[in-house]
N, C-alpha and C positions, 0 to 999 in steps of 0.2 A: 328070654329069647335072645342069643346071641346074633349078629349079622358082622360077616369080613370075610378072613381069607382062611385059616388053616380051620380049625374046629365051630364052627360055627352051624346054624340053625340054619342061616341066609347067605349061602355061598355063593359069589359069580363067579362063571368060567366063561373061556373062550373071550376074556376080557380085551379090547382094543382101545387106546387112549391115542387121541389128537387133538391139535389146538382147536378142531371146529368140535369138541365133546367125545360120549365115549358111548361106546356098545359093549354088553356082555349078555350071557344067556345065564337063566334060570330055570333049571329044570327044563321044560320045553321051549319056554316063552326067551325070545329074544327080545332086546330093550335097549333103546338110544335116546340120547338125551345131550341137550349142550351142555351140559354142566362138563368142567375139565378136569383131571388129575383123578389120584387114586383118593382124594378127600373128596371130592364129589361125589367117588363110585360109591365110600363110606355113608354120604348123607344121601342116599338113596336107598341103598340098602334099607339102612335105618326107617325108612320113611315105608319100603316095602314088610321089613317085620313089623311093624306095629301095625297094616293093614292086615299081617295074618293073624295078627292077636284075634282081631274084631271080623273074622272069619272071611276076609277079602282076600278072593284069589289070584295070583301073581298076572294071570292072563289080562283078569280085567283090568291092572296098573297099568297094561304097556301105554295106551295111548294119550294117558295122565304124565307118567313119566316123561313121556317125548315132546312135552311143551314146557318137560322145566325150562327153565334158563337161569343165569346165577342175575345177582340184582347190581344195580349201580354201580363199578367200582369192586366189584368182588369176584372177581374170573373172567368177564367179560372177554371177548375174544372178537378182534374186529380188523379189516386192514386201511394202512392209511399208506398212499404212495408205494404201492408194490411190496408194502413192508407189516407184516403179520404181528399184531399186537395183543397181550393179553396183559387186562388191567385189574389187579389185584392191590388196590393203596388206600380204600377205604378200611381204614379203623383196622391195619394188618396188626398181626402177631407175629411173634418168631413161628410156628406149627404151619401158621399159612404161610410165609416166608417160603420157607421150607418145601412144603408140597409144591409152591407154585415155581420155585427151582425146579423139581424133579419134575416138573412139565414142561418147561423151556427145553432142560436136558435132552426131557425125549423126544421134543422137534425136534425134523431134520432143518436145519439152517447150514448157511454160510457162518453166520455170524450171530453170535446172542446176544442180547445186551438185560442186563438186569437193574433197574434204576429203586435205588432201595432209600429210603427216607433219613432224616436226620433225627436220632435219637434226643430227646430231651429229657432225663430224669425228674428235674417237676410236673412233665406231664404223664410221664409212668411207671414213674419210681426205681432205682437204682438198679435193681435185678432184673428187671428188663430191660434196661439196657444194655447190659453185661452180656446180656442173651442176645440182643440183638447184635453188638458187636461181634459177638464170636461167628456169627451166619454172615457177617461182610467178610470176616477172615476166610469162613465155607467158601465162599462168593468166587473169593480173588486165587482159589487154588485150584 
């Protein structure tokens, strides 16, 4: 069972993404949830094809979906001082890196700020940080 965007099993449409989570529809059922980004939309998906494995129909997910939320430190979306924060620094990667840029992007703000970590190679060895360095370079263009 595939689940995403172009050939897939488990397609959403009519997809909307904002810092307070996202909505899209399947098939008839529409579905919202806090989770943020199109990596969200992806582990939900996920989470709805494996309930059709086991013959769970998209309908009965909606009101299970709608109380995800992401956990500690991994998307969380909250405001402090008039100012719209999402915090993704628990134990990041370059991919979440990445996705949680293209979610700042697609806020409307004034102004974005992106507060991205200090790389240590004995903590995660050379090639990630090569990788991470290249996404500060992303960052600053």
């Amino acid at each position: 069972m595939l689940r995403g965007f172009a050939e897939a099993d488990v397609r959403p449409e009519e997809v909307e993404y904002s810092p307070a989570g996202l909505r899209f529809r399947l098939g008839q059922t529409v579905f919202e949830c806090s989770l943020v980004g199109r990596h969200g939309l992806l582990n939900v998906l996920a989470g709805i094809a494996v309930a059709g494995v086991f013959g769970i129909a998209p309908e009965r997910l909606r009101d299970a979906v709608r109380t995800l939320a992401p956990g500690k430190m991994r998307g969380e979306s909250f405001s402090h001082a008039g100012i719209a924060v999402l915090n993704d620094c628990y134990n990041s990667n370059p991919e979440a890196v990445r996705s949680m840029l293209d979610v700042i992007r697609a806020t409307p703000a004034r102004r974005r700020v992106a507060v991205l970590g200090r790389c240590s190679s004995s903590a995660v060895g050379p090639r990630l940080c090569t990788r991470r360095r290249s996404l500060r370079r992303r960052v600053r263009s």
